[in-house]
C-alpha positions in Angstrom: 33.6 10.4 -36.5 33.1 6.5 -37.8 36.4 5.3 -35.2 34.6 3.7 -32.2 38.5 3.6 -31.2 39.1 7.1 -31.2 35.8 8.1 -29.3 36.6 5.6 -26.4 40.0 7.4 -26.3 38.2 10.7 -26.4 36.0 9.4 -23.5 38.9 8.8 -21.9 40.3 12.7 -22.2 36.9 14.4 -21.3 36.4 12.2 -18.0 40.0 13.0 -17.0 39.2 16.7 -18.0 36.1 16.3 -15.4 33.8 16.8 -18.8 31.7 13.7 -17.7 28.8 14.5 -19.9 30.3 15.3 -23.2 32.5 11.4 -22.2 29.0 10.2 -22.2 28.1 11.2 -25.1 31.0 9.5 -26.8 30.5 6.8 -25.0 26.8 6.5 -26.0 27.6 6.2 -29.7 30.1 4.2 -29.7 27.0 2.0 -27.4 25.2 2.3 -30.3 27.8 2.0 -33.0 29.2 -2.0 -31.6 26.5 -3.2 -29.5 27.9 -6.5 -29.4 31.4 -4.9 -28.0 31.3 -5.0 -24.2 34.6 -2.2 -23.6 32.3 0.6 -24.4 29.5 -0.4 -22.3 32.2 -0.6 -18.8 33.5 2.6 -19.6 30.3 4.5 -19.6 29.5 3.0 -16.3 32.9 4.3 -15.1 31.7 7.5 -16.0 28.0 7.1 -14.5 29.5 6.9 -11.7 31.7 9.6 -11.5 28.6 11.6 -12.3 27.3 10.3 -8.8 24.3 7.9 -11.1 25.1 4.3 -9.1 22.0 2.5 -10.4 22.7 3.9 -14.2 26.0 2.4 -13.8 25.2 -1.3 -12.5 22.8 -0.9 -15.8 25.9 -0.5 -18.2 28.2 -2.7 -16.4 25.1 -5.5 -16.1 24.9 -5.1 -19.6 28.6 -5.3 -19.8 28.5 -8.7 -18.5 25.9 -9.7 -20.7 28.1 -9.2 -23.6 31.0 -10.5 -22.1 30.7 -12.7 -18.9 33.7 -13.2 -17.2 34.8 -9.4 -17.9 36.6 -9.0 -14.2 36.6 -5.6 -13.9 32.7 -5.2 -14.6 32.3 -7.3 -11.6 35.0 -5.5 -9.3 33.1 -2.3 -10.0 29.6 -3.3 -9.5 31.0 -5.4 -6.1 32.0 -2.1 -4.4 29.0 -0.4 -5.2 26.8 -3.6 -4.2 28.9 -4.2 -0.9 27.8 -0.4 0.0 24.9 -0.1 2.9 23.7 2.7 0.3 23.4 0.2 -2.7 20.4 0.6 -4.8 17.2 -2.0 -3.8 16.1 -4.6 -5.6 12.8 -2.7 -6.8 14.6 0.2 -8.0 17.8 -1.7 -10.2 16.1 -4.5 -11.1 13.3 -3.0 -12.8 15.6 -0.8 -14.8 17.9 -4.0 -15.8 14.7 -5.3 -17.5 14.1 -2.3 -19.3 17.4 -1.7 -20.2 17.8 -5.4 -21.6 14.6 -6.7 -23.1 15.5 -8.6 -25.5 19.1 -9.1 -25.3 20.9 -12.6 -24.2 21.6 -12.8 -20.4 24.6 -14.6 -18.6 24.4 -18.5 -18.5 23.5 -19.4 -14.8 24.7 -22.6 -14.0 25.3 -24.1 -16.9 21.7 -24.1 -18.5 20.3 -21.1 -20.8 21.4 -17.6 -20.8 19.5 -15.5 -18.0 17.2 -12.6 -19.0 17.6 -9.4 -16.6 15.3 -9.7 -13.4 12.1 -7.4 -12.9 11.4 -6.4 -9.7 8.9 -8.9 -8.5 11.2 -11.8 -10.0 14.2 -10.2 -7.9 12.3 -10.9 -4.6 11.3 -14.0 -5.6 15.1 -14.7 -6.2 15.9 -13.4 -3.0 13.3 -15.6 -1.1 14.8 -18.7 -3.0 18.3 -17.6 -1.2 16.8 -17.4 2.1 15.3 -21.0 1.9 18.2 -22.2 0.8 20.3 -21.4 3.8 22.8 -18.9 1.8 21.9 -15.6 3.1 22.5 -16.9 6.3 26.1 -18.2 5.4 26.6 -14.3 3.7 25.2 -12.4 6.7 22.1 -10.9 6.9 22.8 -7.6 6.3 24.3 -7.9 2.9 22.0 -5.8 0.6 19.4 -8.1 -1.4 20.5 -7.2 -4.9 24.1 -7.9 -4.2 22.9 -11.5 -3.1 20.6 -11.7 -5.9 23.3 -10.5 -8.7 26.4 -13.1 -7.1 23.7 -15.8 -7.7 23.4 -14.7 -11.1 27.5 -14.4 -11.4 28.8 -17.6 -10.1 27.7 -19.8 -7.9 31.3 -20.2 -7.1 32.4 -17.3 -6.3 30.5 -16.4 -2.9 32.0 -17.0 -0.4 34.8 -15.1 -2.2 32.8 -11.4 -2.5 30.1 -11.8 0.1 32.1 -9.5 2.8 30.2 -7.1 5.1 30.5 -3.6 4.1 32.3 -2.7 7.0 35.3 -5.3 6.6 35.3 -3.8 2.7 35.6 -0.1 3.6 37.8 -0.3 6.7 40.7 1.7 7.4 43.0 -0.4 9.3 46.1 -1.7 8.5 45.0 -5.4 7.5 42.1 -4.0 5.4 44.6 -2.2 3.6 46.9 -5.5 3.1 43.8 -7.0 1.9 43.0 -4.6 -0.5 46.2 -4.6 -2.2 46.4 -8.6 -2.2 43.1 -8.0 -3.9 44.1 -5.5 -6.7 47.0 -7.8 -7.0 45.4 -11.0 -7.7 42.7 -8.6 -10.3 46.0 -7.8 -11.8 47.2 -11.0 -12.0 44.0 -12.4 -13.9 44.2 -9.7 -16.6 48.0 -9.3 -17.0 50.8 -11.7 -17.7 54.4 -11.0 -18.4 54.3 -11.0 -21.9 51.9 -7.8 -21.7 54.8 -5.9 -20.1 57.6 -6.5 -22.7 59.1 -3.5 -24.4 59.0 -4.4 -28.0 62.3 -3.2 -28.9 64.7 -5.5 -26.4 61.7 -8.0 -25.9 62.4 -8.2 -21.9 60.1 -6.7 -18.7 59.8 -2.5 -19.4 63.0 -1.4 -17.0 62.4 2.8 -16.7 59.2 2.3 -18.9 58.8 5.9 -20.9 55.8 6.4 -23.7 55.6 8.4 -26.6 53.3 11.1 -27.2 52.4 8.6 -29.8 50.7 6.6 -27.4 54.1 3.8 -27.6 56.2 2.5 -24.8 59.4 1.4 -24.6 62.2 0.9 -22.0 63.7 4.6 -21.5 67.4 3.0 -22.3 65.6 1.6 -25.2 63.6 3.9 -26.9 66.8 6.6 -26.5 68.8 4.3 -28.4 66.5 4.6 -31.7 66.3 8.0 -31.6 70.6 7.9 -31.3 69.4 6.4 -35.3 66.6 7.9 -36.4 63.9 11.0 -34.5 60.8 8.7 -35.3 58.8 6.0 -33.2 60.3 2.8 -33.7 56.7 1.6 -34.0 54.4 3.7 -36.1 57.5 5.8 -37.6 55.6 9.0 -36.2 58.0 12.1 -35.8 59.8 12.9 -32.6 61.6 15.4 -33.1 59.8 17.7 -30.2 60.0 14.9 -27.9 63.9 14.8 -28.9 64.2 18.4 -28.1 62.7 18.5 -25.0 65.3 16.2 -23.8 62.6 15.0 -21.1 61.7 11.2 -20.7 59.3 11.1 -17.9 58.6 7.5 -16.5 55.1 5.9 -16.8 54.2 6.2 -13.0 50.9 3.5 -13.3 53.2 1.2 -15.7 55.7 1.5 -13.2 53.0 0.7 -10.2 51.3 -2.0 -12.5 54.3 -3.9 -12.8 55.4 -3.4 -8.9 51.8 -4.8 -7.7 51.3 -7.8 -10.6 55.0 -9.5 -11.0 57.2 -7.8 -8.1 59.5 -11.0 -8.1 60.2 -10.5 -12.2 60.3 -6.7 -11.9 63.8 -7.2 -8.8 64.8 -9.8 -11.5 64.7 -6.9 -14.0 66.1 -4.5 -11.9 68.9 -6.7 -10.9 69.7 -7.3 -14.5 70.2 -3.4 -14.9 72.6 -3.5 -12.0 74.8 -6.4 -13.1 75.1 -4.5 -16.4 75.9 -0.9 -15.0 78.6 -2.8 -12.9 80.6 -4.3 -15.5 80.3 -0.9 -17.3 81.6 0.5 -14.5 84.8 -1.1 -14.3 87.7 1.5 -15.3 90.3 -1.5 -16.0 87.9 -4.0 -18.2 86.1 -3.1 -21.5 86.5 0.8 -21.0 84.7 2.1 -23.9 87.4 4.0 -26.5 86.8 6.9 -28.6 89.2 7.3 -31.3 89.2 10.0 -32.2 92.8 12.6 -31.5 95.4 13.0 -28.5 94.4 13.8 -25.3 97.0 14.3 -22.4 96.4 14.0 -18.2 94.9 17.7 -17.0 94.2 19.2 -20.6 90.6 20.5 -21.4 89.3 18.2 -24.4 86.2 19.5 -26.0 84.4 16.7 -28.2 81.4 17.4 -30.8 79.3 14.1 -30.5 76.8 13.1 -33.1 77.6 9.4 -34.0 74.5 7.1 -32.8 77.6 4.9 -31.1 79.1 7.1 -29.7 76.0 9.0 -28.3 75.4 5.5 -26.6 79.1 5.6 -25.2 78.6 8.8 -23.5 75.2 8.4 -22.0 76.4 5.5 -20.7 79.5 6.7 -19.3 76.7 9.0 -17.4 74.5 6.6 -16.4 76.9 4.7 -14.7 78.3 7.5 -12.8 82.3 7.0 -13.8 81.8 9.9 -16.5 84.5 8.6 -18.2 86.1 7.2 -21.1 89.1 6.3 -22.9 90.1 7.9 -25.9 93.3 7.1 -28.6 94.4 7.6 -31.6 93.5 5.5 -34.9 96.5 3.5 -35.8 96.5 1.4 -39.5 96.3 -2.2 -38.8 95.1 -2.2 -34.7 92.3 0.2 -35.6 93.2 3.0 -32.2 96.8 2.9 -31.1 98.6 1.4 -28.2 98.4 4.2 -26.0 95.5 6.6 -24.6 94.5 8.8 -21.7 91.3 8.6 -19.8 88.3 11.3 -20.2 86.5 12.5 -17.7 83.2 14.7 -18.3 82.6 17.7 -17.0 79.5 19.0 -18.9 77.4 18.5 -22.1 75.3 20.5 -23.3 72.6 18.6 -25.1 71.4 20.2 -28.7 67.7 19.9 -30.0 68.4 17.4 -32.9 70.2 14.7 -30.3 73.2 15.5 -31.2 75.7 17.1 -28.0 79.1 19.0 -27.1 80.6 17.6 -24.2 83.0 19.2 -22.6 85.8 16.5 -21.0 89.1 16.9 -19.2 92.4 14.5 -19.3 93.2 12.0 -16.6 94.8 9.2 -16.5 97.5 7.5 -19.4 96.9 3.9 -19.8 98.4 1.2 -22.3 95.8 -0.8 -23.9 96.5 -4.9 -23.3 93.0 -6.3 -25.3 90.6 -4.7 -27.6 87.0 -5.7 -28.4 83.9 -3.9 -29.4 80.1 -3.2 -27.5 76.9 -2.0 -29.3 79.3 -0.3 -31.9 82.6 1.3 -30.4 85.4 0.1 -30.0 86.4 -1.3 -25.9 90.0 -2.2 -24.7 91.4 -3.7 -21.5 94.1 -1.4 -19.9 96.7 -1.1 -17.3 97.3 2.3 -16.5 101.1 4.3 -16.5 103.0 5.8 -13.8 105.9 7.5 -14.1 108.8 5.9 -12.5 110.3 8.0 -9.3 113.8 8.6 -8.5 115.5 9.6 -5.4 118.8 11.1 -4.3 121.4 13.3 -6.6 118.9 11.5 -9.8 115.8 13.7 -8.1 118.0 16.9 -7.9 119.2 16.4 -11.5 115.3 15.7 -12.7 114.8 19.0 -10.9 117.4 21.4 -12.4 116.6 19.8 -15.8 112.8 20.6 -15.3 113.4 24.2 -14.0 115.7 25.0 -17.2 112.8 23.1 -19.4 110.2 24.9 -17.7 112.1 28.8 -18.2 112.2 28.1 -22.2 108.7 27.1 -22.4 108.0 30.6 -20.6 110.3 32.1 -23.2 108.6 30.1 -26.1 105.3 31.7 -25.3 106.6 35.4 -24.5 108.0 35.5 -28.3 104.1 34.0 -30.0 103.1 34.8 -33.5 99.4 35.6 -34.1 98.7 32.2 -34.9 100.4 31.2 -31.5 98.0 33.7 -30.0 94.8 32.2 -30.9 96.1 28.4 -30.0 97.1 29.9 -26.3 93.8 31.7 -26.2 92.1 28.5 -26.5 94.3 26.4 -24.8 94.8 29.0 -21.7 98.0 30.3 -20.2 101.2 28.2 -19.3 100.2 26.3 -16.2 102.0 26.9 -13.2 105.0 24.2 -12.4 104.5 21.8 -9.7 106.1 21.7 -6.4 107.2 18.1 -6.4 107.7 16.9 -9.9 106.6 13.3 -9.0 103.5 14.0 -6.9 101.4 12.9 -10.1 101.1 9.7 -12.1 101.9 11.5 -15.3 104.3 14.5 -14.3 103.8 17.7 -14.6 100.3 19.3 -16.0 102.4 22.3 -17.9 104.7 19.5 -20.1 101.6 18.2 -21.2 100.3 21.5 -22.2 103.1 22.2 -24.0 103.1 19.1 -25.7 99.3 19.3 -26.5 100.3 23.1 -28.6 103.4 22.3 -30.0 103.7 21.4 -34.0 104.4 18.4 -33.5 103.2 14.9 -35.5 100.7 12.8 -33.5 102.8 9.6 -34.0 105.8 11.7 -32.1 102.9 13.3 -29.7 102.4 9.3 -28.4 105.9 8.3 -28.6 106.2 10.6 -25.7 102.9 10.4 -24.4 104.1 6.7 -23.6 107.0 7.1 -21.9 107.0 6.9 -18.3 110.4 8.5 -17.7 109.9 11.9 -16.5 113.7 12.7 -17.5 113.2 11.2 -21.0 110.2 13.5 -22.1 111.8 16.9 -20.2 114.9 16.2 -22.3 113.0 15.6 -25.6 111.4 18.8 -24.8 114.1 20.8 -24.1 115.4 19.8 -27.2 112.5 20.9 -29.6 111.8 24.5 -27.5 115.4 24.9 -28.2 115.1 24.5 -32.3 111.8 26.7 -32.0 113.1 29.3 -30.3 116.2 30.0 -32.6 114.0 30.9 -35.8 112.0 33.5 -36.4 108.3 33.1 -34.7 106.4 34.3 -38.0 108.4 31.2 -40.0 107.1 29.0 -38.2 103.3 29.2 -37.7 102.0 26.5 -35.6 99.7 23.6 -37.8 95.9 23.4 -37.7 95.6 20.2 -36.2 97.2 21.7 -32.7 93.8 24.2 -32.0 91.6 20.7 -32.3 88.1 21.2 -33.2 87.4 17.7 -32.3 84.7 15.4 -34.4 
C-alpha cells in the first residue's frame, strides 16, 4: 500500500480495464503521497479525461506543469483539448486552476518569478493584454481565449508552433495525417534517444523486441539465448519457467512502432545487421555449424535429443535461417570431430516444456571437412561436399551385376534376423528398395547406406567407407562382411547397442 510505484502501475491496469474510477483513486493517493512528483499528477489527467471531465483534467496536467515545466506530454495533452472549439472558457478553468493551486509555485514566465494560477477576472485581463499586443491577431481570432492565455503562460516561444486553428488540427486529409505523424515523431524524438532502446543483454537497438511477464525486455534472439542457460530473467533473476513452456514470444507491438516512428534510419540499420548475419549463416559451404555427436549417412532417419544450451542455439538457428540444416561427424582424438560428415536436414522438433527438444532430422549430403572453427560454442567447419565418381561402358555393367548380387545378400541377411535384429529393423524400417540407376545420386544407393547404418560394425570402419567415393569399393567391402555374417549362426552374433542409436 506505501509503493507510489505500484499504484501508478495499478492505475495503469484499471484504466486499461475501463475501471476509470477505482485508477483514480490510486492515482489520487499517490497525489497525495509525492506532491512534489509531477508523473502522478499527468496520469490522473489521462484518466480525467477518459471519464469525459476536460476541465478536471487541464487542472491535473496544469498542476503537472507546475511541478515540472517542460514535461512535453502535459502540454501535448492539454494542446488538443485547448485547440478544440468545445474547450472549456476562461471563467470556468481558470477559476478552478486558482482553487486547485493556491499556494503552490507556478511556472516561470519569461524569465522573472514563478506564475501563480489565473482567476477568472485576471484571465480576461490576460486575454485583453494579447489583443493589444497584436498576437491574437497573428493566432487567428477564433482560437479559444484560454488556449491563448495558457501558450502565454508556456512559452513565449513556442506560438507560432501550437496556435493552429481547430480545423487544420482535426482534419482528415491526407497531409493532416503526414502532419500528425511528423508531429508524434518529433514528441518522440524529444523524449527518446537511442540509448533508451538498447536491449541490455547485446547492448545494440531491440531487433524482434519481446518482454517478460516480469515487466523486462530484451531482443527475442536475445532473451532465448539465456533461457538456452538458465529459465530465469536475466535481469531480476525472476522465474520463467511458464513463459519457457509456453514456447510463445510475442513481439512488443508499441516498442516495435516506437522505434519505427522515432529512429526509422537506426531501426533499417538494425534490421540490415540481422540480414547480413542470417546470410553468412546461411551458407551451406562456409562455417556450417557441426554437431558431433555419432554417424549419420545420406537418406537415413537421424533422431537427436537436444538439451545443450549450444547446441539449442545451433538448431534454432539452423531454423531461423531457413536451411534447416546442419553438419554432423564424429569425435576424433586430436581434431576434436573427424574428417568426414554428412549433412542434416530437419524435419520436425518437437519442443519440451523445460527448453529442452527432440528433433527429428534426415541424412543428405557427405561432405569432407577442409577448416574447422567455432561460433557462440559449437564447433563450425568449412566443407566441400563428395560425389561419387561415375563410370561408363562394360565398368557400369560390372558396377551393376556387383550391386544386384550385393543387394540379394542383404535381402538374405535380413530374412534370417535374430530378435535383436528385429528390434534394430523395427526402428530403422525395412530394406529400402534398390535404385534404378545406381549413379543417379551423389552418394549411391539409399539401401547400402542403410545397411551400413545397422550392421556391427566399428564407427572408425563406418567412416572409412562413408568416405569413399567409389561406388564399386564400398559394394565390394559389403559384399564381403554380409558374406562372413551370413555363414554363422544369427543368434551368435547379436548386433551391438551402439547400431539402434539413441542419440544425445
Amino acid at each position: 500500500p506505501d509503493a507510489s510505484s505500484l499504484r501508478l502501475c495499478r492505475a495503469e491496469a484499471f484504466a486499461a480495464l475501463g475501471q476509470h474510477p477505482r485508477a483514480l483513486e490510486d492515482l489520487d493517493a499517490v497525489c497525495r503521497a509525492e506532491p512534489g512528483e509531477h508523473e502522478g499528477f499527468f496520469r490522473k489527467g489521462k484518466v480525467l479525461l477518459e471519464m469525459g471531465q476536460r476541465a478536471e483534467a487541464l487542472l491535473a496536467w496544469e498542476h503537472c506543469l507546475t511541478l515540472s515545466p517542460h514535461f512535453h506530454p502535459a502540454r501535448k495533452e492539454m494542446e488538443k483539448i485547448l485547440m478544440r472549439e468545445d474547450a472549456p472558457q476562461p471563467c470556468m478553468a481558470a477559476a478552478r486552476l486558482g482553487d486547485a493551486h493556491q499556494g503552490s509555485a507556478g511556472p516561470q514566465v519569461d524569465g522573472g518569478s514563478p506564475a501563480l494560477p489565473l482567476s477568472s477576472a485576471e484571465a480576461q485581463d490576460e486575454f485583453g493584454r494579447f489583443e493589444e499586443s497584436g498576437k491574437l491577431e497573428k493566432m487567428g481570432s477564433d482560437t479559444p481565449k484560454y488556449h491563448v492565455v495558457h501558450l502565454e503562460r508556456m512559452q513565449d516561444a513556442d506560438i507560432q508552433q501550437h496556435t493552429r486553428k481547430p480545423a487544420d488540427v482535426i482534419g482528415l486529409g491526407n497531409e493532416e495525417e503526414t502532419a500528425a505523424a511528423k508531429c508524434t515523431q518529433l514528441c518522440l524524438g524529444e523524449l527518446l534517444s537511442v540509448s533508451d532502446l538498447e536491449c541490455s543483454l547485446c547492448i545494440r537497438m531491440f531487433f524482434e523486441p519481446v518482454t517478460t511477464p516480469c515487466g523486462h525486455t530484451f531482443c527475442k534472439e536475445c532473451l532465448e539465448r539465456c533461457l538456452d542457460h538458465r529459465p530465469n530473467c536475466p535481469l531480476c533473476k525472476q522465474s520463467l519457467r511458464e513463459y519457457l513452456k509456453a514456447g510463445s514470444y510475442s513481439p512488443t507491438t508499441l516498442l516495435q512502432d516506437i522505434m519505427l516512428a522515432s529512429f526509422p534510419a537506426q531501426l533499417a540499420e538494425r534490421r540490415e545487421l540481422h540480414r547480413a548475419e542470417m546470410a553468412e549463416l546461411s551458407n551451406l559451404t562456409k562455417n556450417i555449424p557441426i554437431f558431433v555427436c555419432t554417424m549419420s549417412f545420406p537418406g537415413i532417419a537421424c533422431p537427436l535429443h537436444i538439451f545443450e544450451p549450444r547446441y539449442r542455439l545451433m538448431i534454432r538457428r539452423c531454423q531461423e535461417t531457413g536451411t534447416r540444416r546442419f553438419g554432423m561427424c564424429i569425435y576424433e582424438n586430436g581434431k576434436s570431430f573427424a574428417d568426414y560428415g554428412c549433412m542434416l536436414e530437419i524435419r520436425q522438433i518437437e519442443l519440451l516444456a523445460d527448453g529442452r527438444s527432440l528433433v527429428d532430422t534426415i541424412g543428405r549430403r557427405r561432405f569432407r571437412v577442409l577448416s574447422r572453427g567455432h561460433r557462440d560454442g559449437y564447433n563450425t567447419a568449412d566443407i566441400e561436399y563428395l560425389e561419387d565418381k561415375k563410370v561408363t561402358g562394360e565398368e557400369l555393367e560390372e558396377l551393376q551385376c556387383l550391386h544386384e548380387s550385393t543387394y540379394r545378400l542383404a535381402q538374405r541377411f535380413c530374412e534370417h534376423r535374430d530378435l535383436t535384429s528385429r528390434h534394430i529393423f523395427m526402428q530403422h524400417g525395412p530394406l529400402p528398395e534398390k535404385e534404378e540407376d545406381i549413379q543417379a545420386s551423389a552418394d549411391g544407393p539409399t539401401w547400402c547406406w542403410w545397411l551400413i547404418s545397422i550392421l556391427p560394425l566399428d564407427p572408425y570402419y563406418q567412416l572409412n567407407l562413408f568416405s569413399t567415393t567409389s561406388l564399386r569399393a564400398r559394394l565390394t567391402q559389403l559384399q564381403r562382411i554380409l558374406t562372413a555374417l551370413l555363414q554363422q549362426p544369427p543368434a551368435g552374433h547379436p548386433l551391438p547397442q551402439h547400431s539402434s542409436r539413441g542419440r544425445v
